[in-house]
N, C-alpha and C positions, 0 to 999 in steps of 0.2 A: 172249698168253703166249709165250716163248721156247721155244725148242724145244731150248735146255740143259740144262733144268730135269731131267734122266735126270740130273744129276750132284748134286744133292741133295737132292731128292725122287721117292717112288715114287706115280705117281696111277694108280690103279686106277679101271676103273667099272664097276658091276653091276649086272643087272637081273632083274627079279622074274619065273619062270616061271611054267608054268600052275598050279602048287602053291605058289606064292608063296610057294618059297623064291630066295633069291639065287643069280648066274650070271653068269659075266665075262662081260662085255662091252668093246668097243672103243667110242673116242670116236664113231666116226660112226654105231653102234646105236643102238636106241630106250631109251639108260640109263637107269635111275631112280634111283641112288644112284653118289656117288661119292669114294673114300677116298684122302686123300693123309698122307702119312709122308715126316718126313724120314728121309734115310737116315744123315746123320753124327752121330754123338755132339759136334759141336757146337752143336748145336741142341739145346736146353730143351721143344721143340714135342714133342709126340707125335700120336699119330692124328688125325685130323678126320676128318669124315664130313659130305654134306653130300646131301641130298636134293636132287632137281631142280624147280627151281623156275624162275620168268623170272630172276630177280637171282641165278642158280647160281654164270655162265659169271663174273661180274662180282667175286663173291665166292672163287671159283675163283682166279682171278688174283690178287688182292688177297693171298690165304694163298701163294699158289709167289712172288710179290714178297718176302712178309716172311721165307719160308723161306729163300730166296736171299741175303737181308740176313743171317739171322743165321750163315747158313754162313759168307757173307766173311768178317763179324765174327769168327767164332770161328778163321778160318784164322790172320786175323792178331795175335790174341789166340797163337795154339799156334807160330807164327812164332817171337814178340816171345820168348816162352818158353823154345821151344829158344834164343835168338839168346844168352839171359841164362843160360841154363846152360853156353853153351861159351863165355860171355863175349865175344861177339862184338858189337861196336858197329853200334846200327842207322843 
């Protein structure tokens, strides 16, 4: 995973204390759960959450790749937009 990815998603991870509520944690803790959000209003995605499992780290990646797509996406979708409102040729 890129370590960009602070520019349009937030990945949180939390883990369960001794009263098995939840409790931040950093990546290199013993995590149990863990929540990623886009942060741009170009993105359609809202929350995930994803429990830790062997196929976490794998599926982790896979969701901040497609986050990452639809950020571009939407950059130059809001680009294209302004360029067409000041009538600027692309």
């Amino acid at each position: 995973m890129s370590e960009d990815y602070h520019k349009f998603c937030r990945i949180n991870y939390w883990k369960r204390n001794g009263d098995g509520f939840l409790s931040y944690a950093s990546k290199d803790d013993d995590w149990t759960e863990v929540v990623v959000a886009p942060l741009s209003t170009y993105s359609g995605y809202g929350e995930q959450r994803m429990v830790r499992e062997s196929n976490t780290e794998y599926n982790l990646r896979a969701l901040v790749d497609l986050l990452r797509q639809a950020y571009e996406a939407g950059q130059r979708d809001k680009l294209r937009h302004i360029q067409r409102t000041l009538g600027i040729a692309s």
